[in-house]
C-alpha positions as CSV (number, residue, x, y, z in Angstrom):
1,X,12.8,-15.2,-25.3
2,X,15.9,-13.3,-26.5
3,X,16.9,-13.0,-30.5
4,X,20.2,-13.0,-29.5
5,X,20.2,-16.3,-28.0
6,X,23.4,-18.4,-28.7
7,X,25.4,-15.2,-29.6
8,X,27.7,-15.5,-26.7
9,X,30.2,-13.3,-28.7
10,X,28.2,-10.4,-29.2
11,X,29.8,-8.2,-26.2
12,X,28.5,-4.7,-27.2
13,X,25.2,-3.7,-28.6
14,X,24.2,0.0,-29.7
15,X,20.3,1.2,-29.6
16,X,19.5,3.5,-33.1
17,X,17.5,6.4,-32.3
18,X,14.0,4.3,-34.5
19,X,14.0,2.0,-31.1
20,X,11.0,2.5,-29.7
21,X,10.4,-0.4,-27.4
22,X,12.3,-3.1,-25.8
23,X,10.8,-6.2,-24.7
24,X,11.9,-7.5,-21.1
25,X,14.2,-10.4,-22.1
26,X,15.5,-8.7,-25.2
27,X,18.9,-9.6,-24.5
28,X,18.2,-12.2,-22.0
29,X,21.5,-14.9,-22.4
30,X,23.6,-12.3,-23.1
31,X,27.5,-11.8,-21.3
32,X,27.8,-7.8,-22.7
33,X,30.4,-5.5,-21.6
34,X,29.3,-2.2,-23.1
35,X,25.9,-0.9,-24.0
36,X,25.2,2.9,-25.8
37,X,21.7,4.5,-26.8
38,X,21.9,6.9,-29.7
39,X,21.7,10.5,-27.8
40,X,19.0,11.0,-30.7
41,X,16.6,8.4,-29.0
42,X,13.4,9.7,-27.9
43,X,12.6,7.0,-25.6
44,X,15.6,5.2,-24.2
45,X,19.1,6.9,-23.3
46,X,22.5,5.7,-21.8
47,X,22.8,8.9,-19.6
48,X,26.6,10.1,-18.1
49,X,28.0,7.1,-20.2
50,X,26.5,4.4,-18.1
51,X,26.5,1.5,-20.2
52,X,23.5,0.9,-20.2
53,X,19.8,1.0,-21.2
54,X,17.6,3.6,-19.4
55,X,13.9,4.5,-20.1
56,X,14.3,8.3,-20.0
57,X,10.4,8.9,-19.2
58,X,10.4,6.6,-16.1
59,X,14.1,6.7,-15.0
60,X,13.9,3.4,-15.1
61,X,17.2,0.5,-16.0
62,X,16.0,-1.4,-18.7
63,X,19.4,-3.6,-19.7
64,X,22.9,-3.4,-18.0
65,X,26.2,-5.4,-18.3
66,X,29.0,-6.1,-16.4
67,X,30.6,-2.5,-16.6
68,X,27.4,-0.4,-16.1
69,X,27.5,2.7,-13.7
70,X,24.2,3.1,-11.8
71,X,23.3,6.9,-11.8
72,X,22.2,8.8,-9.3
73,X,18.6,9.4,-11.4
74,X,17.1,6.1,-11.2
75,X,14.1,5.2,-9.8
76,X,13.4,1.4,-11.2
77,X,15.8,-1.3,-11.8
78,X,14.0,-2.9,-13.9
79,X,12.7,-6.9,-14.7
80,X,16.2,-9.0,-14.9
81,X,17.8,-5.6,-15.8
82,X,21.4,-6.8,-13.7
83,X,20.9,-10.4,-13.6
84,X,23.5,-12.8,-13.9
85,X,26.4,-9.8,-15.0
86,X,28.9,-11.3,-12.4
87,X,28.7,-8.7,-9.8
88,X,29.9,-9.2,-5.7
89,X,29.2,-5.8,-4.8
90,X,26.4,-3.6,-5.5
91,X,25.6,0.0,-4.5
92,X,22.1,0.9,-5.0
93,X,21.4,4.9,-5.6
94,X,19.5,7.1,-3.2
95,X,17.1,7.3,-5.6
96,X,16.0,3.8,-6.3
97,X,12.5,3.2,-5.1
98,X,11.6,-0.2,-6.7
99,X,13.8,-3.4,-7.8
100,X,11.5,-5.9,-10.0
101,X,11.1,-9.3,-11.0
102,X,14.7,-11.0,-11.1
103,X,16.0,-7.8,-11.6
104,X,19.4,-8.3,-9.5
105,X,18.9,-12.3,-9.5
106,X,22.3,-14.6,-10.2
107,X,24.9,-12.3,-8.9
108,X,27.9,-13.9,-7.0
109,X,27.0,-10.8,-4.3
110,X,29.3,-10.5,-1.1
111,X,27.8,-7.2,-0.4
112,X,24.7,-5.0,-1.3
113,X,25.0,-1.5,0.1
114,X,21.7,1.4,0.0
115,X,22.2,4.5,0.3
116,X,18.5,4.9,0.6
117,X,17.2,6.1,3.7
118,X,13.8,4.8,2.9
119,X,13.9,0.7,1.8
120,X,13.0,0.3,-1.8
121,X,10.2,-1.5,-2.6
122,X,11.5,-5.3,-3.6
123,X,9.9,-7.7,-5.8
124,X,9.8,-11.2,-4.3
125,X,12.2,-12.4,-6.8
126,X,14.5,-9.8,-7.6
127,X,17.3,-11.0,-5.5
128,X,16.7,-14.8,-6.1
129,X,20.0,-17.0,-6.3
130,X,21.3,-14.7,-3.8
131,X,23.3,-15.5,-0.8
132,X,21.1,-14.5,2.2
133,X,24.3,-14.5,4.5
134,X,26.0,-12.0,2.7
135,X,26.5,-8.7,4.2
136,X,24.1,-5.6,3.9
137,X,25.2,-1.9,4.0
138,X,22.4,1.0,5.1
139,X,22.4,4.2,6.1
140,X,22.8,4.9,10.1
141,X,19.3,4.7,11.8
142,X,17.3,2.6,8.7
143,X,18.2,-0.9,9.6
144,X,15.0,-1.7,12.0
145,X,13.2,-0.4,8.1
146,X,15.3,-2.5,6.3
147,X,14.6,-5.5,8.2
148,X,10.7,-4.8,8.3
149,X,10.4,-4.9,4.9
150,X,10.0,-7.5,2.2
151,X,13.0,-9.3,0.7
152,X,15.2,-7.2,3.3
153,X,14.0,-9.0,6.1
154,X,15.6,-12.2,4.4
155,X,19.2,-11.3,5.4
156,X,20.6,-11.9,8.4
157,X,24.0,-9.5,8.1
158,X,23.2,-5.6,8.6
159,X,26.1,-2.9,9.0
160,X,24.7,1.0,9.1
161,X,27.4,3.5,7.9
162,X,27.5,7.2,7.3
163,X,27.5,8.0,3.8
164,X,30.8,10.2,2.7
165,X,29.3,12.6,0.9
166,X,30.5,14.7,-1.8
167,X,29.7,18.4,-3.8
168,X,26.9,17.4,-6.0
169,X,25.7,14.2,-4.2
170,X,21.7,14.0,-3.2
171,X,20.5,12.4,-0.4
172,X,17.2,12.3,1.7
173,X,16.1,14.1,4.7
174,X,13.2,13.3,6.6
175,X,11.2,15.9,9.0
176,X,10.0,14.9,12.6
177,X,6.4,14.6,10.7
178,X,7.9,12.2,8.1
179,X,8.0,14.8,5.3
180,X,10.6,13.7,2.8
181,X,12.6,15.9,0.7
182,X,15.9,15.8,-1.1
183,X,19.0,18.0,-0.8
184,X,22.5,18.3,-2.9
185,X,25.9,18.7,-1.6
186,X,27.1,22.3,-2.8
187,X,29.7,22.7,-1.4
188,X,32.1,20.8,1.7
189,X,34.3,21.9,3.7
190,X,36.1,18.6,5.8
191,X,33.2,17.6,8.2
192,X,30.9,20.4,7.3
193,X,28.6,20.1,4.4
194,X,26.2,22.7,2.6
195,X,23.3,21.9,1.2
196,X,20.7,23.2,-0.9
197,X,17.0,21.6,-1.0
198,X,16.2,20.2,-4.2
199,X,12.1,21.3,-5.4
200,X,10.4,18.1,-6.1
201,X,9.3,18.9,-9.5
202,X,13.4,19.3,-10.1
203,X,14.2,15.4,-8.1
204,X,13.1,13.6,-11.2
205,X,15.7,15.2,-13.6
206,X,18.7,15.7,-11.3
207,X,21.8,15.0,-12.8
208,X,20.8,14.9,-16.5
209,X,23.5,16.5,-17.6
210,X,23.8,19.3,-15.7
């Protein structure tokens, strides 16, 4: 259970750098609007002013609020990281590959949008309490994926779009034999994009400040 249970006033909460580990339901209960990391923590951050909680060795969301920023790093969104924060949209980053327990649960949602060519991998309860009717946004070409795979195939409501992208987005590319890779926006020109492959050992870190 949370410690902060009952403090419905507390609206901001700072990590120190000494935090070393957060339990899942930390701040369970909790209506915050800002959250910060001390840039001298070793194991958390709150990277590009996110507000929020980040474990920097996994990339994954540990705690968010209503005003969090999802980066284009993050791989998890962790256990009830975005529950009940009051949300009706959500965009979910190219790089998210897994959503866990309850982890988006609660949210008045009238629209979830991936800008992942490849579905995420869904636990069975991270979008509980959510509207099944509501409109959901993929990429062009990925809704037969989206619909054949757990928790996706749940909604009803699927609209593929072309993502707009812009100098110093990533997104994924996938060969005829099904090799994925990533690339950045370098540089656009109207319609005409260039791109530059991003090395795999360099994916995990993109955007960390640089």
């Amino acid at each position: 259970d949370s410690i902060w249970s009952g403090a419905t006033d507390l609206k901001h909460i700072t990590i120190s750098a000494s935090v070393e580990q957060i339990a899942t339901m930390a701040f369970a209960g909790l209506q915050l609007r800002s959250i910060a990391v001390d840039p001298k923590n070793a194991y958390y951050d709150s990277r590009n002013q996110c507000n929020a909680i980040v474990e920097t060795a996994t990339n994954r969301l540990v705690k968010g609020c209503e005003n969090t920023i999802l980066d284009n790093s993050l791989r998890i969104i962790g256990a009830y990281a975005l529950a009940n924060v009051g949300w009706k949209e959500i965009t979910l980053p190219v790089g998210i590959r897994a959503v866990e327990a309850g982890a988006l649960a609660n949210n008045p949602f009238e629209k979830i949008t991936c800008r992942g060519a490849i579905p995420c991998e869904m636990d069975s309860t991270s979008l509980d309490g959510i509207n099944r009717g509501i409109s959901v946004h993929v990429p062009t070409g990925t809704e037969n994926a989206y619909r054949a795979t757990k928790v996706w195939d749940e909604f009803d409501v699927y609209f593929e779009y072309t993502p707009d992208l812009e100098v110093g987005d990533v997104f994924e590319c996938i060969t005829d034999e099904y090799r994925l890779f990533y690339c950045r926006v370098v540089a656009t020109n109207g319609y005409h994009k260039e791109v530059a492959i991003i090395p795999p050992e360099e994916f995990r870190y993109h955007f960390r400040g640089t």
